[in-house]
KOLKE-772377 format. One record per residue (C-alpha): x, y, z; residue in one letter. Coordinates in steps of 0.5 Angstrom, whole numbers, plus 500, padded with zeros to 3 digits. Example, Ala and Ser with C-alpha at 12.3 -4.5 7.8 and 13.67 -1.06 7.14 Angstrom:
<pts>
PT     x     y     z   aa
PT   525   491   516    A
PT   527   498   514    S
</pts>
This chain:
<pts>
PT     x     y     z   aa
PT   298   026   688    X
PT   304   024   684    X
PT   308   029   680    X
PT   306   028   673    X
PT   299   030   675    X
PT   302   037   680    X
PT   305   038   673    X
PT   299   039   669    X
PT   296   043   673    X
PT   302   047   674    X
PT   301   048   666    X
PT   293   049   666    X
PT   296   056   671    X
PT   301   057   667    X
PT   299   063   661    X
PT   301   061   653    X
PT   301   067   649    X
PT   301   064   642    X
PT   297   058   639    X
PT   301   052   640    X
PT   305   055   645    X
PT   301   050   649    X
PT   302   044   646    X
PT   309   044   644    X
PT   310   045   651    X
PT   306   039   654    X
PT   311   036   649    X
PT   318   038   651    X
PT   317   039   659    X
PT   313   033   660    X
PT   313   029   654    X
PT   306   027   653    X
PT   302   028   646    X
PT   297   034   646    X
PT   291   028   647    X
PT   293   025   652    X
PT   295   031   656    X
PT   287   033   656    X
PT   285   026   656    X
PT   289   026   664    X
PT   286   033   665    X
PT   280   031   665    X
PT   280   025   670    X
PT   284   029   674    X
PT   278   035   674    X
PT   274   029   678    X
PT   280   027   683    X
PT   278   030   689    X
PT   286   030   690    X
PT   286   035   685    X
PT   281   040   688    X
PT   285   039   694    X
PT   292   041   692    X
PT   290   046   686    X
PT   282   048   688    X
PT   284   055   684    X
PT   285   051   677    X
PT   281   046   679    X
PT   274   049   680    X
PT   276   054   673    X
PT   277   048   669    X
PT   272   045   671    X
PT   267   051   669    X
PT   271   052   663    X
PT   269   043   662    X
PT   261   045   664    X
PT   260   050   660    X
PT   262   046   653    X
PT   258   041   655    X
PT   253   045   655    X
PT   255   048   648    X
PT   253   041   645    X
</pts>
């Protein structure tokens, strides 16, 4: 797993108190656009990698993700 994606699932761990916090951010720490951040956590979410290195995160992202799609 390399480092960018340990670092995004560090910033899912991570708590923002405001809106945009977030955003801004994955901006200044990692130096990514908001839209591709989500697009690498999302394939990230179907990494087994991922699972085994965050499983914590990992399965609460990937129920927060199912329970949108079910919304559609």
């Amino acid at each position: 797993m390399e480092q960018r994606e340990r670092d995004i699932l560090a910033m899912e761990r991570r708590g923002f108190s405001s809106p945009g916090a977030k955003e801004r951010a994955v901006r200044e720490e990692l130096g990514l656009a908001p839209v591709r951040y989500y697009q690498l956590l999302n394939a990230l979410l179907d990494d087994p990698r991922a699972l085994e290195h965050d499983p914590v995160t990992v399965n609460r992202l990937r129920r927060v993700r199912d329970a949108r799609r079910g919304e559609r």
